[in-house]
SEBA-541128 format. One record per residue (C-alpha): residue number from 0; residue in three letters; x, y, z. Coordinates in steps of 0.05 Angstrom, whole numbers, plus 5000, padded with zeros to 4 digits. Example, Ala and Ser with C-alpha at 12.3 -4.5 7.8 and 13.67 -1.06 7.14 Angstrom:
! SEBA-541128
<pt 0,'Ala',<5246,4910,5156>>
<pt 1,'Ser',<5273,4979,5143>>
//
This chain:
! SEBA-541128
<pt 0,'Unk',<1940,5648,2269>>
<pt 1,'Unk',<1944,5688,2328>>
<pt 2,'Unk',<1947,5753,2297>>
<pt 3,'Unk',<1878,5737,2261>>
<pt 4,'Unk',<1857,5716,2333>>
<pt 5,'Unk',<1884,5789,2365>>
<pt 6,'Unk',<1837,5819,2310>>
<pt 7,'Unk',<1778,5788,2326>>
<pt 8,'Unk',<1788,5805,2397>>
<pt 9,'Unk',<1789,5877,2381>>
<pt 10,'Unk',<1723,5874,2332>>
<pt 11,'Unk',<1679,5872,2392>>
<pt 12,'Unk',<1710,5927,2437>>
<pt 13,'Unk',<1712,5975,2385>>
<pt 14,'Unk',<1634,5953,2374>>
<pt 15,'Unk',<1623,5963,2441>>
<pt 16,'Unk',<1646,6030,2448>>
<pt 17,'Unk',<1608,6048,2388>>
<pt 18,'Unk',<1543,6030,2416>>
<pt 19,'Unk',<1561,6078,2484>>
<pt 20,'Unk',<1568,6138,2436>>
<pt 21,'Unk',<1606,6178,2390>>
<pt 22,'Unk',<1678,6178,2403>>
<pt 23,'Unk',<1740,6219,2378>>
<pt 24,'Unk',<1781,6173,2334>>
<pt 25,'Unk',<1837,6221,2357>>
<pt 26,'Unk',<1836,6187,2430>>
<pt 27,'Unk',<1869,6124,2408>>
<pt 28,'Unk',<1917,6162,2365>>
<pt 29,'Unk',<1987,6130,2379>>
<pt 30,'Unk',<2032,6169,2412>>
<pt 31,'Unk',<1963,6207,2461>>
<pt 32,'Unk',<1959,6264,2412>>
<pt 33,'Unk',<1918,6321,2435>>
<pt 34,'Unk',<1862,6357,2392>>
<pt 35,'Unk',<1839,6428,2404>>
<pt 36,'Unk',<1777,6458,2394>>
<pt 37,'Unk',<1777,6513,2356>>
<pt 38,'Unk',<1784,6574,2385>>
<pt 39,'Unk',<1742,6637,2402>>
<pt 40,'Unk',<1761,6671,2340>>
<pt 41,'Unk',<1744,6746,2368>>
<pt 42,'Unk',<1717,6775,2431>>
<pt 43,'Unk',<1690,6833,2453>>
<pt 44,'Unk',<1655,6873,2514>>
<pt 45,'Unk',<1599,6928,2532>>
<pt 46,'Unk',<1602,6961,2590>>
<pt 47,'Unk',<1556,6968,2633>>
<pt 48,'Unk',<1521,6986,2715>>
<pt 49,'Unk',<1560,6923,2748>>
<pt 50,'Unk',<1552,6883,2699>>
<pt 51,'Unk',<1576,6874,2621>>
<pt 52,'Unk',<1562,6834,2558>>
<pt 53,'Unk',<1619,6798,2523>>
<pt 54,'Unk',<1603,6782,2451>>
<pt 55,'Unk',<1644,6720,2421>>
<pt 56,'Unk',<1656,6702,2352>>
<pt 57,'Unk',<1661,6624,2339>>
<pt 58,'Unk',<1708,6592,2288>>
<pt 59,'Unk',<1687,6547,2242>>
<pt 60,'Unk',<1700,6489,2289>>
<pt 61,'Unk',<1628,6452,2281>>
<pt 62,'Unk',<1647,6407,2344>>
<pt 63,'Unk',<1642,6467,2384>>
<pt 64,'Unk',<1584,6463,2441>>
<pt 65,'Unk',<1612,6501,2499>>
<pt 66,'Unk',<1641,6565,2523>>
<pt 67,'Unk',<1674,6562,2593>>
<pt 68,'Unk',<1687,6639,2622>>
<pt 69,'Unk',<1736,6652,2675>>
<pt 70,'Unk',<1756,6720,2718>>
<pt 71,'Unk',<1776,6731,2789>>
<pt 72,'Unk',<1842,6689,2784>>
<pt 73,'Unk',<1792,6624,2760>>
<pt 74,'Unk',<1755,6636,2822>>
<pt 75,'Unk',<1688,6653,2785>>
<pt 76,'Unk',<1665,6621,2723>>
<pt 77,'Unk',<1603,6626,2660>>
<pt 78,'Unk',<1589,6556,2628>>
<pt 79,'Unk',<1551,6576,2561>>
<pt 80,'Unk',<1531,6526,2520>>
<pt 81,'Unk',<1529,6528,2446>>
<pt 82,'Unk',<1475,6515,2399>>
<pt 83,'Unk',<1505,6516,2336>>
<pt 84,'Unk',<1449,6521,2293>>
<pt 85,'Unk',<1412,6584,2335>>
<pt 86,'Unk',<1465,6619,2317>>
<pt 87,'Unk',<1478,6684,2274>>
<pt 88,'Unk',<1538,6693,2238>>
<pt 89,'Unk',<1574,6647,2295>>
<pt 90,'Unk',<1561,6699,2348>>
<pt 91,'Unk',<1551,6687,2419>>
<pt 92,'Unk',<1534,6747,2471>>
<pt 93,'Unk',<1543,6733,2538>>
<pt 94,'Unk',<1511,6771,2603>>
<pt 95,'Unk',<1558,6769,2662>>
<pt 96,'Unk',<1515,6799,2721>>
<pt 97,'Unk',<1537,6823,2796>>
<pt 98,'Unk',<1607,6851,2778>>
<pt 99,'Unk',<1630,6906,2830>>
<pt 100,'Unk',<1652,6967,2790>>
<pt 101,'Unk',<1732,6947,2770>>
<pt 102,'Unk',<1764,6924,2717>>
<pt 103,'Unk',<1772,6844,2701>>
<pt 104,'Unk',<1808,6805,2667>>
<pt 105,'Unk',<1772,6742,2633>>
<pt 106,'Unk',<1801,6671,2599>>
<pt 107,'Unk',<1757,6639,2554>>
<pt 108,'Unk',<1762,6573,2530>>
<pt 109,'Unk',<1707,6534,2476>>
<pt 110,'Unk',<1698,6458,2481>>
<pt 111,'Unk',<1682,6401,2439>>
<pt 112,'Unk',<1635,6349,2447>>
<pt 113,'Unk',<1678,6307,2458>>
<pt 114,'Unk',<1700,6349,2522>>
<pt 115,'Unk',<1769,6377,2488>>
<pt 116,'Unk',<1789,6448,2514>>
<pt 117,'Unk',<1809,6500,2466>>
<pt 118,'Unk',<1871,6545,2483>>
<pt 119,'Unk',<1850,6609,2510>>
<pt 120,'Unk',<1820,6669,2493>>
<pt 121,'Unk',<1840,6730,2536>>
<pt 122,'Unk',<1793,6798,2541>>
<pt 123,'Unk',<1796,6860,2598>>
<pt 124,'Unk',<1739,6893,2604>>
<pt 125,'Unk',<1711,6944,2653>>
<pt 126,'Unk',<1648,6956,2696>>
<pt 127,'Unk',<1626,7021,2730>>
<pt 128,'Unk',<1585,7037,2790>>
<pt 129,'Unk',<1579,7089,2838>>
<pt 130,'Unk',<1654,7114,2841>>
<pt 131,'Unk',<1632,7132,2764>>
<pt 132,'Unk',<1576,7162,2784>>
<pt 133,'Unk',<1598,7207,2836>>
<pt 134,'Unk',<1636,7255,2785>>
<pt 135,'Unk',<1585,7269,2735>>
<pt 136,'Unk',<1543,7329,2734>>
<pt 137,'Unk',<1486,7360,2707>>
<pt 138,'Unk',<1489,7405,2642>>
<pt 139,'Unk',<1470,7470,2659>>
<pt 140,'Unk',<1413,7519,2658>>
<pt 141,'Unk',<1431,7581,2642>>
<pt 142,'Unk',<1358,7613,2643>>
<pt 143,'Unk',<1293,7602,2634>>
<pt 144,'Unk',<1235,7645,2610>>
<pt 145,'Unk',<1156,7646,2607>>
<pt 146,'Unk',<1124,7633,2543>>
<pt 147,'Unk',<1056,7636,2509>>
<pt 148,'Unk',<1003,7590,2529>>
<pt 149,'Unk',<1033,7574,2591>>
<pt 150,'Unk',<1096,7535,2581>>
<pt 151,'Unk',<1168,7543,2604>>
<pt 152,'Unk',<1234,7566,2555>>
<pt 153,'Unk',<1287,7531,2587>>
<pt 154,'Unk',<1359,7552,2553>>
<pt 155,'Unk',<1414,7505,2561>>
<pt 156,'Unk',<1487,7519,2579>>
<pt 157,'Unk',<1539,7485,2538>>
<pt 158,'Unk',<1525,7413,2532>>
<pt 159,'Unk',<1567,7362,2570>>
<pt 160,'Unk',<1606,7326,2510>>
<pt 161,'Unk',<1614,7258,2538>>
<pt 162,'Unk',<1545,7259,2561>>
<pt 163,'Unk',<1485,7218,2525>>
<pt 164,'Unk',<1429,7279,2531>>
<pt 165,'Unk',<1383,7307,2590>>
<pt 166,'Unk',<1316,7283,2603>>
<pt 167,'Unk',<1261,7327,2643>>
<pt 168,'Unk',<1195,7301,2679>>
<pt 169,'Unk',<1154,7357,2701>>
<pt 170,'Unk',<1080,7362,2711>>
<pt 171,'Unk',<1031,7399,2673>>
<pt 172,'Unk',<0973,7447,2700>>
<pt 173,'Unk',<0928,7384,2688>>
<pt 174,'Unk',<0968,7341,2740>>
<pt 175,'Unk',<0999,7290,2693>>
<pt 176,'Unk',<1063,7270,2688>>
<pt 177,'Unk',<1112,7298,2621>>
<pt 178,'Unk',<1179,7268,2603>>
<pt 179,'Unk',<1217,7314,2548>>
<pt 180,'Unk',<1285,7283,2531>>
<pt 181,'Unk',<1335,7326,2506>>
<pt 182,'Unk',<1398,7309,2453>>
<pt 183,'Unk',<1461,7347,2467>>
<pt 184,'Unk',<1455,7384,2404>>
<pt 185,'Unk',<1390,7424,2429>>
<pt 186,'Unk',<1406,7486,2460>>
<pt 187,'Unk',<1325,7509,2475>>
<pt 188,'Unk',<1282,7468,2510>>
<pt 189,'Unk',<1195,7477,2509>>
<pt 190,'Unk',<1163,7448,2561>>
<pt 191,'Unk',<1091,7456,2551>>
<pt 192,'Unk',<1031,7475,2606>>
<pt 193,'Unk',<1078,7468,2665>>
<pt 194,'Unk',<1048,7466,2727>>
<pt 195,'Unk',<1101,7523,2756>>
<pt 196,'Unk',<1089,7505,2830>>
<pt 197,'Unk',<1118,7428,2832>>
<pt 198,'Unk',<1183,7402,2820>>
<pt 199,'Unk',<1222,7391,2763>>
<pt 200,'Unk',<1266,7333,2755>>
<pt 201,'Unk',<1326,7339,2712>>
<pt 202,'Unk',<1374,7274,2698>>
<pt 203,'Unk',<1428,7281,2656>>
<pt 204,'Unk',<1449,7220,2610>>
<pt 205,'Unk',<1517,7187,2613>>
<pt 206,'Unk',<1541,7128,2571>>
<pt 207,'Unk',<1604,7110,2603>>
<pt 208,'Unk',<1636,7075,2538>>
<pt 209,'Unk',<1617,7071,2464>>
<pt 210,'Unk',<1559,7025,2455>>
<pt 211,'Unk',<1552,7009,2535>>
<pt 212,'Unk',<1490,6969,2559>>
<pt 213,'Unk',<1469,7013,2609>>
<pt 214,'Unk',<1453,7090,2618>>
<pt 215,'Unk',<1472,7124,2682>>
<pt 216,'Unk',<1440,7184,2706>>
<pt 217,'Unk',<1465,7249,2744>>
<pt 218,'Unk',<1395,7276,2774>>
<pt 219,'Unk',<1376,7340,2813>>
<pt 220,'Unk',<1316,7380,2832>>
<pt 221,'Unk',<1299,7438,2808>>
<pt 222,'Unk',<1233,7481,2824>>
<pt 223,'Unk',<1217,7546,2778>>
<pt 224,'Unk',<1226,7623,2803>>
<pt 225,'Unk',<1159,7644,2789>>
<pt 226,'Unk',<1187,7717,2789>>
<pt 227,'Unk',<1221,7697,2730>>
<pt 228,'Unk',<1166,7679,2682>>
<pt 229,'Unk',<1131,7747,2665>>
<pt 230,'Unk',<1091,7755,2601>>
<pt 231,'Unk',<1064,7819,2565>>
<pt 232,'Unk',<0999,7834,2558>>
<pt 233,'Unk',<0969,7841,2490>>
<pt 234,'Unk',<0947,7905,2472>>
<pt 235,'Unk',<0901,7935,2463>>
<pt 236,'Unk',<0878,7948,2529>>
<pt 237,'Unk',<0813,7991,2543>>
<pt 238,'Unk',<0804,8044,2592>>
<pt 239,'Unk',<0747,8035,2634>>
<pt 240,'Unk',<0735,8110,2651>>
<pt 241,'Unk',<0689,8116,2720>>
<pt 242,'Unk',<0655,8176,2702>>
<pt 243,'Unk',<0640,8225,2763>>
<pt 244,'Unk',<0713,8202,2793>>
<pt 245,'Unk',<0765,8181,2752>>
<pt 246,'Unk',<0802,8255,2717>>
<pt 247,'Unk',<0772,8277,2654>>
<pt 248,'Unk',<0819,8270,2600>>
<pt 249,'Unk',<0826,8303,2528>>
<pt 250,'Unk',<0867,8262,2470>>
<pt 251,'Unk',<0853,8188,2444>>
<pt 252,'Unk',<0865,8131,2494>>
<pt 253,'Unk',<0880,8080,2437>>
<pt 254,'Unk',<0945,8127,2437>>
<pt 255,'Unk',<0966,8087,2493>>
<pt 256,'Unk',<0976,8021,2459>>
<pt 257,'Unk',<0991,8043,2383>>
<pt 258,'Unk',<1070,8021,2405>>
<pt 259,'Unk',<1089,8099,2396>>
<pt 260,'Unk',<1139,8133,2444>>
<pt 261,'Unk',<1188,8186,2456>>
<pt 262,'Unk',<1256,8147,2454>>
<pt 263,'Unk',<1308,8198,2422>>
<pt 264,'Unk',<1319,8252,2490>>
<pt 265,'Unk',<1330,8318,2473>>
<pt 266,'Unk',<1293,8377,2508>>
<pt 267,'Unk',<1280,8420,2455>>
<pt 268,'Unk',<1207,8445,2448>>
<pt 269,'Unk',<1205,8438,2382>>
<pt 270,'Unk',<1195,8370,2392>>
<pt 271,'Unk',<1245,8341,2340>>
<pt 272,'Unk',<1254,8283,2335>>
<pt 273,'Unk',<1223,8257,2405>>
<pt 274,'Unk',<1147,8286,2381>>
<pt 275,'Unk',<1151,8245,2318>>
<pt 276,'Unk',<1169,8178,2349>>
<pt 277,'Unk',<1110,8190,2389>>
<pt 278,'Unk',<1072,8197,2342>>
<pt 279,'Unk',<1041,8276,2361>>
<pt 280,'Unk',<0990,8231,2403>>
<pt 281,'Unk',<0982,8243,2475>>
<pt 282,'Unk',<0934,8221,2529>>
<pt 283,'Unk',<0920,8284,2572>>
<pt 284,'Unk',<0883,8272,2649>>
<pt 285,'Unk',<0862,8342,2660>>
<pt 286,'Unk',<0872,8359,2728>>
<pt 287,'Unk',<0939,8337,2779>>
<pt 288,'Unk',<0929,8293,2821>>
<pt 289,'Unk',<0900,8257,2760>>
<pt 290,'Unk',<0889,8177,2745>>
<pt 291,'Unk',<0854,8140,2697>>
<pt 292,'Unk',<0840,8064,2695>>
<pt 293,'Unk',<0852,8000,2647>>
<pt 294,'Unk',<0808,7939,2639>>
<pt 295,'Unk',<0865,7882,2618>>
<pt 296,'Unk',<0797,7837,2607>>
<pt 297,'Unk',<0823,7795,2658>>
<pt 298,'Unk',<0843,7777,2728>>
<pt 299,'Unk',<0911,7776,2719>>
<pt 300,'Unk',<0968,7788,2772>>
<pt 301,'Unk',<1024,7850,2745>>
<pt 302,'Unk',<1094,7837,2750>>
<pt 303,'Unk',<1114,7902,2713>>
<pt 304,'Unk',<1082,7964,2685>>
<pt 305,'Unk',<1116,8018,2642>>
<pt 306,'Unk',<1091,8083,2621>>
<pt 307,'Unk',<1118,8110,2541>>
<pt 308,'Unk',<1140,8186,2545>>
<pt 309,'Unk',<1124,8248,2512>>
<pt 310,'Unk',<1154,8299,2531>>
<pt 311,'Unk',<1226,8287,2558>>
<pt 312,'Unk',<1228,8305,2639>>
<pt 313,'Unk',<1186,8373,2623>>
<pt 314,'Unk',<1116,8399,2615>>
<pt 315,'Unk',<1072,8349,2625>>
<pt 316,'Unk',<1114,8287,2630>>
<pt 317,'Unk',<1099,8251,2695>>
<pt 318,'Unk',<1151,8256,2757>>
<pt 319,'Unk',<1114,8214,2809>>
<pt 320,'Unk',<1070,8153,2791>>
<pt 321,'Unk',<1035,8107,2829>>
<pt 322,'Unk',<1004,8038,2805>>
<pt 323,'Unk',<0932,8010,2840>>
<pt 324,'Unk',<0903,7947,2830>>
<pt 325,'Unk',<0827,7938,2844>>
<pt 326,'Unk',<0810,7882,2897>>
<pt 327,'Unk',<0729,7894,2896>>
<pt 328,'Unk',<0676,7853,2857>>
<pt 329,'Unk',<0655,7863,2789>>
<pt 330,'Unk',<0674,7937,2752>>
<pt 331,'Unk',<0698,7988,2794>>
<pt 332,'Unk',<0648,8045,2813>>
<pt 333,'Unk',<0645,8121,2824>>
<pt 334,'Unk',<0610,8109,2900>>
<pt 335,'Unk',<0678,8066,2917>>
<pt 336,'Unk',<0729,8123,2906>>
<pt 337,'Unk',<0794,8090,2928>>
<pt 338,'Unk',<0762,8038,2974>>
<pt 339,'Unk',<0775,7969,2947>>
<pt 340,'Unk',<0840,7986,2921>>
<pt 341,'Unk',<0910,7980,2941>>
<pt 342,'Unk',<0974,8009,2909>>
<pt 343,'Unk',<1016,7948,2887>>
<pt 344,'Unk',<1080,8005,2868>>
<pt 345,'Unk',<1108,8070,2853>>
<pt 346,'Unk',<1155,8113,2806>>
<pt 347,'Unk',<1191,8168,2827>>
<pt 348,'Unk',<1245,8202,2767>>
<pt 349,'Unk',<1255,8265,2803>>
<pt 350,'Unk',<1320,8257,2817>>
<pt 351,'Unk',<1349,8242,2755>>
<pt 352,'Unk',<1411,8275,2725>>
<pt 353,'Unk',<1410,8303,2666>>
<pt 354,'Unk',<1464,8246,2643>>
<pt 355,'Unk',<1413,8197,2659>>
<pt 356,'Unk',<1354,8227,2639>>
<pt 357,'Unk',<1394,8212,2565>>
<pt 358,'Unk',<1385,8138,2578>>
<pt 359,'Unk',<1323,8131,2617>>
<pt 360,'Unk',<1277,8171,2575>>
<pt 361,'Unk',<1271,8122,2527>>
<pt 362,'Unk',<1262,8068,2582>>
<pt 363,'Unk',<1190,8113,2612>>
<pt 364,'Unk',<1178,8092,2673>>
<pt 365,'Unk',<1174,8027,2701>>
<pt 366,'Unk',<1137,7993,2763>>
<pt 367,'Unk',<1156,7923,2781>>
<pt 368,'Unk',<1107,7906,2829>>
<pt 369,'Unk',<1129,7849,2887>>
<pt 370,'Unk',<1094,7778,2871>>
<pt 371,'Unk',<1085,7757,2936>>
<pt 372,'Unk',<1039,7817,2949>>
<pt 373,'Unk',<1005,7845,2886>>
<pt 374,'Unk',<0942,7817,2882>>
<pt 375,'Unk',<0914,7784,2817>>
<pt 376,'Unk',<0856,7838,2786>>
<pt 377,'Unk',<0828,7860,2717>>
<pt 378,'Unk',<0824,7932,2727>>
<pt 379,'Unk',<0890,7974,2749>>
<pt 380,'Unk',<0890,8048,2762>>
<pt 381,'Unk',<0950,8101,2740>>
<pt 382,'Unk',<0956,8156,2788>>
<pt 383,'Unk',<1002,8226,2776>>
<pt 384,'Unk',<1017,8253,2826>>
<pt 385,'Unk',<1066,8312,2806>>
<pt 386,'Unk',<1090,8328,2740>>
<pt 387,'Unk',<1153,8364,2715>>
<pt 388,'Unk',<1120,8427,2697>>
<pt 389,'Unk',<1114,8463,2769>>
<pt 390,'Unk',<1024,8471,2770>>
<pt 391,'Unk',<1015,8438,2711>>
<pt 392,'Unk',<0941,8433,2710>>
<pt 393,'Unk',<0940,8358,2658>>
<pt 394,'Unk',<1001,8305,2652>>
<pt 395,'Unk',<1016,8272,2575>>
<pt 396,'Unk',<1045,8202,2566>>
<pt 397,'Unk',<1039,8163,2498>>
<pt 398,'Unk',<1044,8090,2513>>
<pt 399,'Unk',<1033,8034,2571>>
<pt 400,'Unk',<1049,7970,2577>>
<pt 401,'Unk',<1036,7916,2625>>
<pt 402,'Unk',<1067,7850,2639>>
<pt 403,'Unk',<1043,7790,2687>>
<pt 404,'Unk',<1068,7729,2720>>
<pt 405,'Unk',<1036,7668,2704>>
<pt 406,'Unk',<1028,7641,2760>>
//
């Protein structure tokens, strides 16, 4: 009789308890046997500016609500809790903000709803900051050149393995603001309309680790050389002869840009083989001092002019050059003479050797006017003032060439 009475007094507590909530039967197991949850079955981390994501795989534990994250020695913690069914293939990722560039060591530990703690899970992962920072650099620039329609050729260095790319904001000649990124693998870089006078800001890309949440960036300045960014002219050009003061001349002018000039040196008069590269076409000024000018069609500032030979450092082939550029209004006129213009540069071969006459002949001439003083103009004037034949009464070249800044 009193066991049946022992039974009865037990019916109600266990009702009791029942009505509070659900309970784990394990809790009244004899002998205070403990149940684990199960545990994280896999974790991982991406790295990242101060801060990193760990990315936990659950077991199949269903009872599972809670991730508890510990680093610092247990002195910091991450409660996550779990919503089972949200879930994607029983993944979890975690964002652990304000972590000071170092590596940690965390403990992770699931629980139960029934407030059981798992045994843990242990992960190192690593941060990076400014100490990271501090030895990157840029990828390199190893030149840069003008091309058509008024954009820049940059041309990379070798690429910076490790790095994630280069990105460039510039701005264009209508003010607004470009950004051009840049995978490692390119080695030639277009940037398009640049506006040549503002900066350029270059930031190479750095992923510290595979996969890591956050970029960092290694920046500088740079600003263009506009000295650097020349152009040639397309020929033709057209002479603009100003009759009653500019020297009469005998030959064809469209001689001068057919792309034809002496290149092999040799000084016989026979004229083989440096009077067939030429093409036999000469333009002759008749009297020395002699100059004739070039429309360019327009306003355009020179940052190099070269004159095509003929004959090689004899007869009529120039010794002493001079370039002018024309700083008046509208087309230049006989009444002006030399007034409203100024010479931007000069050529003197008269003292070459005859071992470098062998290599400059085919070079001609060349004028590389300074940018900061040249003015921008459409008309330009070439002036001979001695040539190699002692009172030569005309001077022959077969070719010109002009090439401008951009900017």
């Amino acid at each position: 009789m009193k066991k049946i009475i022992l039974l009865f007094c037990f019916i109600p507590l266990f009702l009791n308890i029942a009505c509070e909530g659900e309970i784990d039967p394990l809790q009244f197991a004899q002998g205070g046997e403990l149940r684990y949850p199960g545990k994280v079955s896999s974790a991982t981390y991406l790295a990242g500016k101060e801060r990193l994501q760990i990315q936990l795989t659950l077991g199949p534990d269903p009872n599972v609500n809670k991730v508890i994250i510990y680093w610092n020695l247990s002195k910091e913690h991450l409660i996550v809790d779990i919503d089972r069914s949200s879930l994607k293939d029983n993944t979890v990722d975690v964002l652990i903000e304000n972590l000071p560039e170092n590596i940690y060591n965390f403990e992770i530990y699931t629980y139960d709803k029934f407030e059981n703690k798992s045994i843990p899970t242990y992960l190192v992962g690593r941060t990076y900051g400014n100490r990271y920072l501090s030895i990157l650099n840029n990828r390199p620039i190893a030149t840069y050149e003008a091309v058509d329609n008024g954009g820049v050729k940059i041309i990379w260095g070798d690429s910076i393995i490790y790095s994630a790319g280069v990105r460039m904001e510039y701005t264009d000649i209508e003010q607004n603001k470009k950004v051009v990124e840049i995978p490692n693998i390119v080695n030639e870089t277009i940037l398009e309309q640049v506006d040549i006078n503002k900066e350029i800001e270059i930031s190479t890309l750095f992923a510290p680790e595979p996969n890591a949440i956050d970029i960092f960036e290694s920046k500088k300045i740079m600003r263009l050389d506009p000295t650097k960014l020349i152009l040639e002219l397309k020929k033709p050009y057209a002479l603009n002869h100003v009759g009653g003061f500019d020297s009469a001349y005998g030959g064809n002018p469209d001689k001068l840009w057919d792309g034809k000039w002496g290149k092999t040196f040799n000084q016989d008069g026979s004229g083989n083989p440096w009077g067939n590269e030429a093409g036999w076409g000469v333009f002759e000024p008749k009297t020395i001092p002699a100059w004739f000018t070039i429309d360019l069609s327009k306003s355009v500032k020179i940052a190099r002019y070269r004159s095509g030979f003929y004959w090689p450092y004899m007869n009529g082939c120039p010794k002493k050059t001079e370039l002018w550029a024309y700083t008046g209004e509208g087309v230049p006129t006989a009444e002006e003479g030399w007034n409203n213009w100024v010479k931007i540069g000069s050529a003197d071969n008269s003292a070459l050797t005859l071992e470098e006459m062998v290599s400059a002949y085919s070079l001609g001439d060349n004028i590389y006017p300074d940018y900061n003083s040249v003015p921008s103009a459409q008309y330009y004037r070439v002036k001979v003032l001695e040539t190699w034949k002692p009172g030569a009464s005309c001077f022959s070249i077969s070719e010109v060439t002009f090439w401008r800044y951009t900017n």
